[in-house]
C-alpha positions in Angstrom: -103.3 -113.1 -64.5 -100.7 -112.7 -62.0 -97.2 -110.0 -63.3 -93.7 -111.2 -62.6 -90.9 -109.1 -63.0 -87.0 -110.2 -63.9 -85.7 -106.7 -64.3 -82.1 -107.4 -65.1 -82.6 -108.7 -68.3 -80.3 -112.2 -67.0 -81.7 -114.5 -69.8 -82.6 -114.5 -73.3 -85.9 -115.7 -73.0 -88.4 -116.3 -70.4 -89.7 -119.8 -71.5 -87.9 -122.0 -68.8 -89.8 -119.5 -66.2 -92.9 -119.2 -67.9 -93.4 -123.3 -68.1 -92.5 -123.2 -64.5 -95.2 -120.8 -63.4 -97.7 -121.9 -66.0 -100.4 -119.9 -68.4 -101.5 -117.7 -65.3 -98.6 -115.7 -64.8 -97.6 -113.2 -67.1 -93.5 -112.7 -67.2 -91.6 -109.4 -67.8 -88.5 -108.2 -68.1 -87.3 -105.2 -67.4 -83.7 -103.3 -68.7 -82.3 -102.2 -65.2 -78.5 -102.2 -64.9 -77.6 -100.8 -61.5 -80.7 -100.1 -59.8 -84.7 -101.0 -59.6 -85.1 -97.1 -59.8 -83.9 -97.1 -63.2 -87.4 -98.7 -64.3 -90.5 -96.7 -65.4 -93.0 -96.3 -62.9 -95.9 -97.8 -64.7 -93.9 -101.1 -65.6 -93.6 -101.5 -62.0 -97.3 -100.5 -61.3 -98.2 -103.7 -62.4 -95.7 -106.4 -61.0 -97.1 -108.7 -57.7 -93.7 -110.7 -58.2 -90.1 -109.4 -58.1 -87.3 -111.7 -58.9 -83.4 -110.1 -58.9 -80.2 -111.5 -58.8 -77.5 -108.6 -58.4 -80.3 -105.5 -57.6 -80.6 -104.4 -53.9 -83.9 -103.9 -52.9 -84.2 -100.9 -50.5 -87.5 -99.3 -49.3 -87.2 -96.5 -52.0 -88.0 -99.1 -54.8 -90.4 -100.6 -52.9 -92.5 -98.0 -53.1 -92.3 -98.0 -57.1 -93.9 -101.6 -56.4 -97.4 -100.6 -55.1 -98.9 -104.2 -55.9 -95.8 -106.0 -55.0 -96.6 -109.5 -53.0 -93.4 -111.4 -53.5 -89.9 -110.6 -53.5 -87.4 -113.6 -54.5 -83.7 -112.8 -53.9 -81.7 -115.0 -56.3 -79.2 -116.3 -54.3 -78.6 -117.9 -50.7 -77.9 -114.4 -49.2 -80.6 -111.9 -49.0 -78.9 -108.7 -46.6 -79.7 -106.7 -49.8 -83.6 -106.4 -49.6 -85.1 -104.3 -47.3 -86.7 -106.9 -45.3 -88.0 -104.8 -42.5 -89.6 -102.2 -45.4 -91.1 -105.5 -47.1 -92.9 -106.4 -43.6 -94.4 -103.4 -43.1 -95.7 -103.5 -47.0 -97.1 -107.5 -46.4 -94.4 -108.8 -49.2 -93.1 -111.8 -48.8 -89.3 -112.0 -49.2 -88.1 -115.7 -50.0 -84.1 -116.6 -51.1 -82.9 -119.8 -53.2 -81.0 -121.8 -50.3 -80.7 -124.7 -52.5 -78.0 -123.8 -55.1 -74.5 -123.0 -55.6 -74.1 -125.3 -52.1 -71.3 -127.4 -53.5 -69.2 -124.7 -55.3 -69.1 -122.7 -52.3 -67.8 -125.3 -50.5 -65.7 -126.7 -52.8 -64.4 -123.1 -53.0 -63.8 -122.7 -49.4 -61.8 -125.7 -49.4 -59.8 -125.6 -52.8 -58.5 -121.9 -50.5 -57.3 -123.8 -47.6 -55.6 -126.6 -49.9 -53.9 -124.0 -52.1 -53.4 -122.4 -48.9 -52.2 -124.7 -46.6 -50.3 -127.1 -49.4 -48.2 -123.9 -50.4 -49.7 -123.7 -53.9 -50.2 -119.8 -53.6 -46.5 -120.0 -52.1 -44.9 -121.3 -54.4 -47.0 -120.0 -57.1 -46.0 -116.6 -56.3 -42.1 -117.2 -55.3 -41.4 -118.8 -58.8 -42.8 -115.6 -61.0 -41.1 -113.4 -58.7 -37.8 -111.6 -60.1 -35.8 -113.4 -59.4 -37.5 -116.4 -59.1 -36.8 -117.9 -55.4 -35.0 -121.4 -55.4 -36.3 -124.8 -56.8 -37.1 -126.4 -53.8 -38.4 -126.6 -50.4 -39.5 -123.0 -49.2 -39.9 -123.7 -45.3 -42.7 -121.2 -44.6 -45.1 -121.6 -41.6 -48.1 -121.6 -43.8 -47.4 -125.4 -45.2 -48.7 -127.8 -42.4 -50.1 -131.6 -42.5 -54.4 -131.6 -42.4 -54.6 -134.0 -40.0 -53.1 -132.3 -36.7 -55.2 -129.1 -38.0 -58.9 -127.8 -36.8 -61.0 -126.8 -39.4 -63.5 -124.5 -37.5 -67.3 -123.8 -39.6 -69.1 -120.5 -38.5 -72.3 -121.3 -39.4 -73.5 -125.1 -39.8 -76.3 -124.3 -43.2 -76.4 -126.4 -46.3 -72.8 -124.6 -47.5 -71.2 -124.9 -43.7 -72.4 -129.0 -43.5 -71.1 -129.3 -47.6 -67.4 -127.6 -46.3 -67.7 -129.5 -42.8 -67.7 -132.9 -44.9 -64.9 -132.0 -47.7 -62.5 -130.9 -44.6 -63.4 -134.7 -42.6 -62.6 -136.3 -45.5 -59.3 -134.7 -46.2 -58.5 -135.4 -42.5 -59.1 -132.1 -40.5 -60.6 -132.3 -37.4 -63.9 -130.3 -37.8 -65.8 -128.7 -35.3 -68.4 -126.0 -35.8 -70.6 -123.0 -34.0 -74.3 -122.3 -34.6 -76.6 -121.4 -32.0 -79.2 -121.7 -34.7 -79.0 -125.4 -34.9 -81.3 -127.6 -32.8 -79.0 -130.8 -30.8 -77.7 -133.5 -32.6 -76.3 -131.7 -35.8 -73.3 -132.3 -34.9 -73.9 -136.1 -34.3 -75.5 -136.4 -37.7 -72.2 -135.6 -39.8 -70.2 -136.5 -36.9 -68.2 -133.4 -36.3 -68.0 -131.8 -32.7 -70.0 -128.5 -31.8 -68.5 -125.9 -29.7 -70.9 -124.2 -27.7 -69.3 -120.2 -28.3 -67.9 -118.4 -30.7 -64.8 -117.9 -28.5 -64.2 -121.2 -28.5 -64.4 -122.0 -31.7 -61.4 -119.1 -33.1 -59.6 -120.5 -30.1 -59.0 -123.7 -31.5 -59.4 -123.2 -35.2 -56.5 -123.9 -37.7 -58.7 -123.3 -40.1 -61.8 -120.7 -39.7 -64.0 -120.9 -42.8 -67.1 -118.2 -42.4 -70.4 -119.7 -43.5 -72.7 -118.1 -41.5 -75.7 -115.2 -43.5 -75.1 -111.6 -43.1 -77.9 -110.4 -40.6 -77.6 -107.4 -38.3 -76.4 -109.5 -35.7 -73.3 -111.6 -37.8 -72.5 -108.1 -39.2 -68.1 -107.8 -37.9 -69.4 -110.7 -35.8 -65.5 -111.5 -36.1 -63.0 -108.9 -35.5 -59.9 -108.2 -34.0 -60.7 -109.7 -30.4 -61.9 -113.0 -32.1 -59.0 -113.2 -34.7 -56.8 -113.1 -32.0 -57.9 -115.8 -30.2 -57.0 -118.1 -33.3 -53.9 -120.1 -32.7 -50.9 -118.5 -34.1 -50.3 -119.1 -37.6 -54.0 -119.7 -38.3 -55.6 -119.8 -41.8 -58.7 -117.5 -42.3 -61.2 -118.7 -45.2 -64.1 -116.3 -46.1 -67.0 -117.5 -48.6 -70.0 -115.9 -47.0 -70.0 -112.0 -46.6 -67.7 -109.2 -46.8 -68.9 -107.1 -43.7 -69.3 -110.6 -41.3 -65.1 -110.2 -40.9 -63.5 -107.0 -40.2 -61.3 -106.8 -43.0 -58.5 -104.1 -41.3 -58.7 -106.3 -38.5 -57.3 -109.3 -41.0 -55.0 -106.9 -41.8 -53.5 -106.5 -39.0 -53.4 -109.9 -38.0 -51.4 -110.4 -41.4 -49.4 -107.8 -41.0 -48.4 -108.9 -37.2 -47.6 -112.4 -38.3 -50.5 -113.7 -35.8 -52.4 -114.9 -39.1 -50.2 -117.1 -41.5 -52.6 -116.7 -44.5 -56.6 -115.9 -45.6 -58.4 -116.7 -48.4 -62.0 -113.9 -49.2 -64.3 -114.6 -51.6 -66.0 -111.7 -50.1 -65.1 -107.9 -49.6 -67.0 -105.2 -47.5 -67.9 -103.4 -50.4 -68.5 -105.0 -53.6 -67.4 -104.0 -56.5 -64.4 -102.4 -54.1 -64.3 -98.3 -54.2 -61.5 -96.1 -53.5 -60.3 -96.0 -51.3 -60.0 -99.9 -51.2 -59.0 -101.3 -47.7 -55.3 -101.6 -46.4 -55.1 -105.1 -46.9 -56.5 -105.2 -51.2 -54.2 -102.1 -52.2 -51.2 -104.5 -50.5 -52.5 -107.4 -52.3 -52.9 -105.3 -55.7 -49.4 -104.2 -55.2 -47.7 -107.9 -54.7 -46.0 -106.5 -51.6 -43.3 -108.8 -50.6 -44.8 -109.4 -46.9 -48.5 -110.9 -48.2 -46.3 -113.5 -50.9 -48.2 -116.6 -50.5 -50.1 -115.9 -48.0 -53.7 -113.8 -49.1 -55.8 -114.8 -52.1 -59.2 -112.6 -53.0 -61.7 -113.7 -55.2 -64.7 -111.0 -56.5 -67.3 -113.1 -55.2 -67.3 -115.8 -57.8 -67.4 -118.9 -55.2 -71.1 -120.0 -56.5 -70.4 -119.8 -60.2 -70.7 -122.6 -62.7 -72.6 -123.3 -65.4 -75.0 -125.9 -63.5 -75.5 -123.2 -60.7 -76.8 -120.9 -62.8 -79.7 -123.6 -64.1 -80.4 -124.0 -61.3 -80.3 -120.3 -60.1 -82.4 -119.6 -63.1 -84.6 -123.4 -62.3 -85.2 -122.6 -58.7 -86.2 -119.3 -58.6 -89.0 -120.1 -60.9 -89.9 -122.9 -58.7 -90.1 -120.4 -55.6 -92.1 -118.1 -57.3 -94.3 -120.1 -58.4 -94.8 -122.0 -55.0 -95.5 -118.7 -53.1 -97.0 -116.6 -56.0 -99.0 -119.0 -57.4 -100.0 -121.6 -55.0 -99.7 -120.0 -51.7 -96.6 -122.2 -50.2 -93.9 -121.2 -48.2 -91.2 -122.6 -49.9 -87.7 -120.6 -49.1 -90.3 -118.0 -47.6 -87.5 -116.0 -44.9 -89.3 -115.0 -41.1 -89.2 -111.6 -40.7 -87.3 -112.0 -37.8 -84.7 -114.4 -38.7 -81.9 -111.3 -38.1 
């Protein structure tokens, strides 16, 4: 009989997961609400599999785990487990790639349309006091799809799903990913750039999509936002830390940037002290009207992603657990 462990309590019941994973598999649930630590050490004694949604997973918990074979992060991203710690300790670590894919990138571009259409403009000029004039507001943000670049960092499943939206609304797309083997581009028929240099340079649009590894961490900061054509729209669905978020704030501030949309923050939930750029957002100061929306990480959320959240990671589990697959299973040294 084979322990797995939801220790966040996400779900009423455990029957979708335990007809997943069959009569071998024993399923627990544990009452942690900020951290794996919080559970008692001889619950944890026993679990081989570990599945968590919202929980980081650092080396300190992992050593609560001594039986520990399988770690399934809930999500596409996975920055939050201790991978290197896990590798060392023989546990697999596997994410759930497959879900949430179209509202992330139905996200990403519902920001540049509201964005880029002047929704958020207008929105916030006619609740202002006074409200402004009913009318045309000429403002550089508002410009025509079709004689705009929509630039993809990062060509995954979310990247491709955001890449096809923006074609079919009549950007030209082009993309960066030197993790993509030839011919991705040819198979959506969008153009690849061949650096990340050139790809700000000739980006309207820049929508992030790429995973937060030590090596996309403030992979785009102030030299690379500057290369952006003036008046450039910033979109941010991914991760927090891959964009240097005083860095957007400058390039706000300057006028450089005409507008950014973040799904994602560095810190999450923010802490004081917040950066430059949320405490002017918070404070409606005249200079960001129209021009910044921030989300708190909500982009994957509907009810049919989390079935299939709650579907899939069941699915992975068993598949690794159970019958020794390597379904979602992420290489060690994919950083």
């Amino acid at each position: 009989m084979l322990t797995v462990l939801e220790p966040e309590s996400l779900y009423p019941d455990t029957l979708l997961e335990q007809r997943v994973m069959g009569d071998t598999v024993r399923i627990l649930t544990g009452n942690a609400k900020k951290s794996l630590m919080e559970l008692p050490d001889a619950l944890c004694a026993e679990v081989e599999g570990l599945m968590t949604l919202r929980m980081a997973v650092p080396a300190e918990a992992l050593a609560k785990f001594p039986k520990l074979k399988v770690v399934i992060r809930m999500g596409v991203g996975y920055d939050r487990v201790d991978r290197l710690e896990c590798a060392k300790r023989g546990i697999t670590v596997c994410n759930v790639p497959d879900y949430g894919t179209q509202e992330v990138a139905d996200t990403a571009i519902a920001l540049t349309v509201s964005l880029r259409r002047g929704l958020v403009l207008h929105h916030d000029a006619q609740r202002a006091d006074p409200p402004a004039h009913w009318g045309v507001m000429q403002n550089r943000i508002v410009r025509r799809f079709e004689v705009q670049t929509f630039g993809v960092l990062g060509l995954g499943r979310i990247g491709t799903a955001a890449a096809l939206r923006a074609k079919a609304l009549g950007f030209k797309v082009i993309f960066f990913d030197p993790a993509l083997p030839n011919g991705a581009d040819r198979a959506i028929g969008i153009e690849r750039v061949d650096t990340l240099e050139a790809l700000m340079a000739r980006s309207d649009v820049l929508s992030i999509h790429c995973p937060l590894t030590r090596n996309t961490r403030n992979l785009v900061g102030a030299k690379e936002l500057a290369l952006l054509p003036k008046d450039a729209v910033v979109i941010n669905t991914a991760r927090g830390p891959i964009l240097d978020i005083d860095a957007l704030e400058a390039g706000l501030r300057s006028g450089h940037i005409a507008a950014a949309g973040l799904d994602v923050v560095p810190v999450e939930p923010p802490v004081d002290p917040v950066p430059k750029l949320m405490q002017a957002y918070r404070a409606r100061e005249p200079w960001l009207m129209g021009r910044l929306v921030i989300m708190p990480h909500v982009a994957f959320h509907s009810p049919e992603a989390w079935d299939d959240i709650r579907l899939k990671s069941a699915e992975t589990m068993r598949d690794v657990l159970v019958r020794g697959l390597k379904t979602n299973v992420i290489p060690p040294e994919s950083d």
